[in-house]
C-alpha positions as CSV (number, residue, x, y, z in Angstrom):
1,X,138.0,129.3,160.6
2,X,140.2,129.4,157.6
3,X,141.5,126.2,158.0
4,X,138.4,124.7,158.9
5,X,136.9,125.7,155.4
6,X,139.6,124.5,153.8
7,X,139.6,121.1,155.0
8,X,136.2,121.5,154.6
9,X,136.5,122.2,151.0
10,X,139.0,119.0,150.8
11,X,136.7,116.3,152.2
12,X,133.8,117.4,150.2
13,X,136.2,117.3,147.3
14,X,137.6,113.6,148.3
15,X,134.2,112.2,148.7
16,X,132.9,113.6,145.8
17,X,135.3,112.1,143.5
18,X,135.2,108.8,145.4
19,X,131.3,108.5,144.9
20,X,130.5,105.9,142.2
21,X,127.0,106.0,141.2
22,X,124.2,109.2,140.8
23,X,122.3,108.1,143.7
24,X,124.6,108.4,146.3
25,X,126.4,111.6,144.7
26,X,122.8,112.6,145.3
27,X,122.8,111.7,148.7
28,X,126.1,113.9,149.1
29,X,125.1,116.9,147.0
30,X,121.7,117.0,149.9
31,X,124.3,116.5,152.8
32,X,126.8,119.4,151.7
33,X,124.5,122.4,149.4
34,X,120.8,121.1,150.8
35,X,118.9,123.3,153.9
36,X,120.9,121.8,156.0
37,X,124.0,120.5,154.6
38,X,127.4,121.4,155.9
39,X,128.1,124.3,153.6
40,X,124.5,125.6,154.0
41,X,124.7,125.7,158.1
42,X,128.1,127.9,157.4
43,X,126.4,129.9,155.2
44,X,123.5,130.5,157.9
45,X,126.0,131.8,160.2
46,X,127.6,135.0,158.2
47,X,124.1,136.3,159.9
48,X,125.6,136.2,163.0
49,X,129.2,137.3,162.0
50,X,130.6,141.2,161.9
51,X,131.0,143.1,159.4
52,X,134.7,142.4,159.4
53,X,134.1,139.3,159.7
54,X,131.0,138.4,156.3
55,X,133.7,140.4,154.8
56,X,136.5,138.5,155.1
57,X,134.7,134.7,155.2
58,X,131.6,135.5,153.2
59,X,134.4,135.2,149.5
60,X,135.4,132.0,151.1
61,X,132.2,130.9,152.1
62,X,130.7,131.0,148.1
63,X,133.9,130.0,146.7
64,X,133.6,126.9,148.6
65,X,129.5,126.5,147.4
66,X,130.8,126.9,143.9
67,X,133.5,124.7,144.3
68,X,131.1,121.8,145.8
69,X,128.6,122.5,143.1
70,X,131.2,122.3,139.9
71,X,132.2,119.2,141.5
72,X,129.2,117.4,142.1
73,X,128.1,118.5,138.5
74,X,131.2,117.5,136.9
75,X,131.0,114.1,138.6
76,X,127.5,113.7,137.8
77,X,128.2,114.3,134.0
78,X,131.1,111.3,134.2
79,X,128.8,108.7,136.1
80,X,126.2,109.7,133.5
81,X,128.3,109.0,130.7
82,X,129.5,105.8,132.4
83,X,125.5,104.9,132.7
84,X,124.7,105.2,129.2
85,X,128.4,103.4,127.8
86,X,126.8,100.5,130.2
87,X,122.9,100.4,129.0
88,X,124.2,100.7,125.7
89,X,126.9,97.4,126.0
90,X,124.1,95.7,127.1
91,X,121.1,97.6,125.4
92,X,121.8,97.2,121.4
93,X,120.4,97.1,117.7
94,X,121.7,95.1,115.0
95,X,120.9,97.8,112.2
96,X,121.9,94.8,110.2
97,X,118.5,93.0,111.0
98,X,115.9,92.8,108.4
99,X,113.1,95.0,108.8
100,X,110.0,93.2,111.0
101,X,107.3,92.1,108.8
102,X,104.1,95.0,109.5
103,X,101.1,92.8,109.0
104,X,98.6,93.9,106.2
105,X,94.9,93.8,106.2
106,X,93.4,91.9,103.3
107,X,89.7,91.9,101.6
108,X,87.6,88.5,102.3
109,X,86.8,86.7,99.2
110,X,83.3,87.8,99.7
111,X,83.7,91.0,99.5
112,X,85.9,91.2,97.0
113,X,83.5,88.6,94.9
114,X,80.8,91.2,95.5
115,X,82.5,94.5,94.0
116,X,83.4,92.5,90.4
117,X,79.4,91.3,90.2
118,X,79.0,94.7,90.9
119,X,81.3,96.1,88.4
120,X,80.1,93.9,85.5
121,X,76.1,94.4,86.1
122,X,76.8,98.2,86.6
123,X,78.7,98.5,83.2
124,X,74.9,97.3,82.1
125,X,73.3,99.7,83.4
126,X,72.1,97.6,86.6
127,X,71.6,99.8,89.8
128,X,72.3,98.2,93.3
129,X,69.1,98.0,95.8
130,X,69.3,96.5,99.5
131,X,66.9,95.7,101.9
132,X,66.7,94.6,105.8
133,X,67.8,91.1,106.9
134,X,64.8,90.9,108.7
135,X,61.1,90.2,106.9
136,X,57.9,89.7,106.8
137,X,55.6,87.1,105.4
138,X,54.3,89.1,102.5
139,X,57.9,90.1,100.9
140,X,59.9,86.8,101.7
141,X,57.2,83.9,100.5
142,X,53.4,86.0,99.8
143,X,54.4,88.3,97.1
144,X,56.7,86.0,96.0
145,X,53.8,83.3,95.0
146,X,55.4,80.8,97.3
147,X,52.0,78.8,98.4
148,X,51.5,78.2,102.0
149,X,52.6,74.8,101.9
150,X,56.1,75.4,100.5
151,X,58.8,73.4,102.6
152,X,60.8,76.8,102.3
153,X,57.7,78.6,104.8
154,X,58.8,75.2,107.4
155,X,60.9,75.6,110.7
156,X,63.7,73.3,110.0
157,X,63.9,75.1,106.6
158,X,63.8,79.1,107.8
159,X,64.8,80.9,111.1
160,X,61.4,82.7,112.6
161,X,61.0,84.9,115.4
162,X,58.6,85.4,118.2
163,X,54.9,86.2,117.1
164,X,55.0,90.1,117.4
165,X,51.6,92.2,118.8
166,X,49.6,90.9,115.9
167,X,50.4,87.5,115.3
168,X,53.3,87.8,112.7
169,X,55.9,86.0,113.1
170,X,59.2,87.7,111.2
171,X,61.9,86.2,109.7
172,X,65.2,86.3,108.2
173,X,64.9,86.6,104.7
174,X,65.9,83.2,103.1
175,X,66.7,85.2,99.8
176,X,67.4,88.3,98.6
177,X,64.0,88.3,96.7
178,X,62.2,90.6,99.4
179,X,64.4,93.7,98.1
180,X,63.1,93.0,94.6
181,X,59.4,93.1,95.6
182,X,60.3,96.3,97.6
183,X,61.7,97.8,94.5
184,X,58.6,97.0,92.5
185,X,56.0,98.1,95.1
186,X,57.9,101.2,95.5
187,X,59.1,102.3,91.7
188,X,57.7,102.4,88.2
189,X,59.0,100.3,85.5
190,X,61.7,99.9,83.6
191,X,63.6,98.3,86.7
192,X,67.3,97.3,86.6
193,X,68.4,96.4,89.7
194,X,70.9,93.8,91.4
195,X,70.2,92.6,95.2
196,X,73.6,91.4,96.5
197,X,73.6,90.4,100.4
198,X,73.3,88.3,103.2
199,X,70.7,85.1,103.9
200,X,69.8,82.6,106.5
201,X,68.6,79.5,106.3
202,X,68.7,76.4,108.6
203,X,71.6,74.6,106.6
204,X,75.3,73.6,107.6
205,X,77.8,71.0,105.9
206,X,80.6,71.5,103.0
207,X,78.4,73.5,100.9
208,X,76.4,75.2,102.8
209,X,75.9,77.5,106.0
210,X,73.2,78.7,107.8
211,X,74.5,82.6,107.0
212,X,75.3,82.9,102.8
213,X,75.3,85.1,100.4
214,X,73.3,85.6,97.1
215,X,72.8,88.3,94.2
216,X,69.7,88.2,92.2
217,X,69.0,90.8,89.6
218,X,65.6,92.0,88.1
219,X,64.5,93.6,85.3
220,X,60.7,94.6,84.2
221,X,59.7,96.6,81.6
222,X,57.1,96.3,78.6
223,X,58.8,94.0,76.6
224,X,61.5,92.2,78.2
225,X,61.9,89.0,76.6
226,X,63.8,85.7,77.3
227,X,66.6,86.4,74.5
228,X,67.3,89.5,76.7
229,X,68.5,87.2,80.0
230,X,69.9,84.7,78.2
231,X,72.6,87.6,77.2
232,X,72.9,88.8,80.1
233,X,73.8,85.7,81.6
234,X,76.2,84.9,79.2
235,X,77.8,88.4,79.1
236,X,78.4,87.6,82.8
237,X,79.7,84.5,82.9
238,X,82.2,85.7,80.6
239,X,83.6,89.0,82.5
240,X,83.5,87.5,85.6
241,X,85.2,84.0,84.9
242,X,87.2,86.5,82.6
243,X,86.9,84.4,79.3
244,X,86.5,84.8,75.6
245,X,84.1,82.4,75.3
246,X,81.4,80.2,77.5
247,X,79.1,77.1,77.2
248,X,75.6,78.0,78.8
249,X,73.3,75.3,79.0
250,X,69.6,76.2,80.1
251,X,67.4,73.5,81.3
252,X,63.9,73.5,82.5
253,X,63.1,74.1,86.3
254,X,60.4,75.2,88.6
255,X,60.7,78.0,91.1
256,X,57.4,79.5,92.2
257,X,58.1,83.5,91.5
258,X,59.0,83.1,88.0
259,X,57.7,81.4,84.9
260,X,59.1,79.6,82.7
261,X,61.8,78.9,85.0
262,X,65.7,77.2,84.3
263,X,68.8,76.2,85.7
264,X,72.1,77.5,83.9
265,X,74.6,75.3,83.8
266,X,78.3,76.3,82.4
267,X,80.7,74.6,80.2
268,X,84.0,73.8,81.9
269,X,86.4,70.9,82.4
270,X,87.0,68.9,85.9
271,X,90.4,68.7,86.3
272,X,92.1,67.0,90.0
273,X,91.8,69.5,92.1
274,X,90.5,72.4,90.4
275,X,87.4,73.4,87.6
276,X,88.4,75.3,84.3
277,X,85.9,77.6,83.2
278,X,85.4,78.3,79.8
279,X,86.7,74.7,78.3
280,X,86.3,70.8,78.3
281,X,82.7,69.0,77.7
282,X,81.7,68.8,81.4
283,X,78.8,71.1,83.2
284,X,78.7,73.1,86.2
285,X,75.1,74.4,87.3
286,X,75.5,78.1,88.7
287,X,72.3,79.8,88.9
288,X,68.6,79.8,88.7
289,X,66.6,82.5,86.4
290,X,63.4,83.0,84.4
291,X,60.7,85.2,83.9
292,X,59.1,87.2,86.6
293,X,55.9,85.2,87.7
294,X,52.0,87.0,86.7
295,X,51.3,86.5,90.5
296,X,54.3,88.4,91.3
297,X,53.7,91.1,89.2
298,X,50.4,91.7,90.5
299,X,51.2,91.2,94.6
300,X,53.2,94.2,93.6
301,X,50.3,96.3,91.8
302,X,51.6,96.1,88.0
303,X,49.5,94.7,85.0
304,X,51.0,91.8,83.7
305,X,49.2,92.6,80.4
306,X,51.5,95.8,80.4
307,X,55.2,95.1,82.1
308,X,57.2,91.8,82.0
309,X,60.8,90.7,83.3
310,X,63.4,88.5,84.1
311,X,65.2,87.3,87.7
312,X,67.8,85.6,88.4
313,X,70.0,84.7,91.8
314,X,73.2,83.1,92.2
315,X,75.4,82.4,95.4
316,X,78.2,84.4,96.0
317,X,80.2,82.3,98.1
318,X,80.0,79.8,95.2
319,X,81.4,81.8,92.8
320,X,83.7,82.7,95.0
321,X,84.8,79.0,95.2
322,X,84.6,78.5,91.5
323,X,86.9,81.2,90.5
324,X,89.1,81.1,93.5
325,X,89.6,77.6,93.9
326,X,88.3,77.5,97.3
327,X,87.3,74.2,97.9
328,X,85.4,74.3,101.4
329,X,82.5,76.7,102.4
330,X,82.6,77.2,106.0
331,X,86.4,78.5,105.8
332,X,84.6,81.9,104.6
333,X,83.3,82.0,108.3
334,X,85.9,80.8,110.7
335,X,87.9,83.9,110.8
336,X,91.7,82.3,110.4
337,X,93.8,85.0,109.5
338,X,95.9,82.3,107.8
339,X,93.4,81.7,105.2
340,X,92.5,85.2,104.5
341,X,96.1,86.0,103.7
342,X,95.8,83.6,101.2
343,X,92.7,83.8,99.3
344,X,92.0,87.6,100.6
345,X,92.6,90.6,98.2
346,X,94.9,93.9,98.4
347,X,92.7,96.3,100.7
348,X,93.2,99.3,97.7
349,X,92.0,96.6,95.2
350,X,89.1,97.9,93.5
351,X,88.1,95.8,90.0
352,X,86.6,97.4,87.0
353,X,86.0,95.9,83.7
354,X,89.0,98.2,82.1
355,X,91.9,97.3,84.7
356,X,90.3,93.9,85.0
357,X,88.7,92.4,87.9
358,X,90.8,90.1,89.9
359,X,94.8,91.7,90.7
């Protein structure tokens, strides 16, 4: 019995250190120590053994467990370490590498555009109304003292829905006018307010898109007077094209909600491929204004006798092209993240008149 643990003992031993990868030193750790490996069955039988006998094989027995199992974990340590030299021959990092590039989000022209109109008509007291996309007849062309006739109320000219229960048919607003009329219908003057969003309108080429963006500002009170928008005009133009000085040329126009109504053009200078603001003897026209329409007042339920104002509107997306150099309109909307890394803005960019407006 003693000599058949022992050569017990040496096989295990020999096999052990002959084994050359963790899963067959698995296999042979389940075939010696497992239920019903070799040492296991000759530990089973001490059961059966006398006393004399557990007492004299039962040392023998365990040293040869332990012996098997310091083995097989000893081996296991050196084909582990062998692993892992192997994976990492194959497996490595060049700490020399530059860094990969993390990819940073960046504010659309738009938006950015937006915040400095903001900015600037907020440092003049202007407050910021919205209104829903979607409207009526009475706030997009009624109250508005666009006549029934007006190309602007036709189908190749304004997207309309389905008739709804009553025969109305809604629409999406072709200006931001609606949230003015909402303002007046629901507050008492003095109004200050600036209407920047989105509008629809059946269009599509260079220069213009079916979705675009406008901002129109409105201000009544008892004795708002022309000299007062032509001002604010100018004190825009100026912080937002951020120059010391700027041409303004009003000329005479016709919109139906105001009256008298112009067209501002600016001074600036056409170069090759780009417009400078500010200098040269050439004019750009950037927005429409006047002075809020009588009709108007009154669709709203104020005395024209008593209050008066001024309005004005101007595309966003074209200022956004005037200042930024962008020279094609429907590049806003195609999503190419190529562009927007280009023209887009730092995402903690925030413009104020005091830290100036573009980074």
């Amino acid at each position: 019995m003693h000599d058949d643990i022992s050569a017990l003992e040496q096989k295990l031993l020999n096999a052990i250190a002959q084994v050359n990868d963790l899963n067959s030193l698995e296999q042979l750790r389940v075939e010696a120590l497992g239920k019903k490996g070799e040492v296991s069955l000759l530990m089973r039988g001490l059961g059966s053994m006398s006393p004399e006998e557990r007492q004299s094989f039962g040392p023998l027995l365990n040293g040869l467990k332990s012996q098997v199992a310091s083995a097989i974990d000893e081996r296991q340590t050196i084909l582990g370490r062998e692993a892992l030299n192997e994976r990492l021959a194959t497996e490595h990092l060049d700490v020399s590498l530059p860094a990969r590039h993390v990819a940073q989000g960046s504010l659309h022209p738009i938006g950015e555009v937006i915040d400095e109109v903001t900015a600037i008509f907020g440092s003049m007291g202007f407050a910021v109304a919205e209104g829903p996309h979607i409207e009526d007849d009475f706030h997009n062309f009624t109250a508005l003292n666009i006549p029934a006739d007006h190309p602007a109320r036709q189908e190749h000219d304004t997207f309309y829905f389905a008739a709804d229960d009553e025969g109305q048919r809604p629409v999406l607003r072709t200006h931001t006018s609606p949230v003015q009329i909402r303002t007046m219908v629901a507050e008492e003057p003095p109004i200050r307010i600036i209407a920047p969003g989105r509008t629809f309108r059946c269009d599509s080429d260079q220069t213009h898109t079916p979705m675009f963006h406008q901002v129109e500002g409105l201000v009544i009170d008892g004795d708002t007077h022309m000299g007062q928008l032509k001002w604010t005009l100018e004190a825009f133009a100026k912080a937002f094209f951020e120059v010391d000085e700027v041409k303004m040329r009003f000329r005479a126009s016709h919109f139906p909600f105001t009256e008298p109504s112009m067209e501002v053009d600016i001074g600036c200078r056409f170069e090759k491929d780009r417009i400078v603001i500010g200098e040269g003897d050439d004019w750009l026209e950037i927005l429409g204004c006047g002075m809020v329409h009588p009709n108007v007042l009154r669709a709203c339920g104020l005395d024209p006798e008593q209050h008066q104002g001024f309005a004005f509107g101007m595309g966003i997306d074209r200022l956004a092209m005037l200042k930024y150099g962008i020279p094609d309109l429907r590049a806003f909307f195609e999503g190419d993240v190529r562009w927007l890394a280009h023209y887009g803005f730092g995402a903690f960019h925030h413009p104020d008149l005091a830290g100036g407006l573009a980074p």
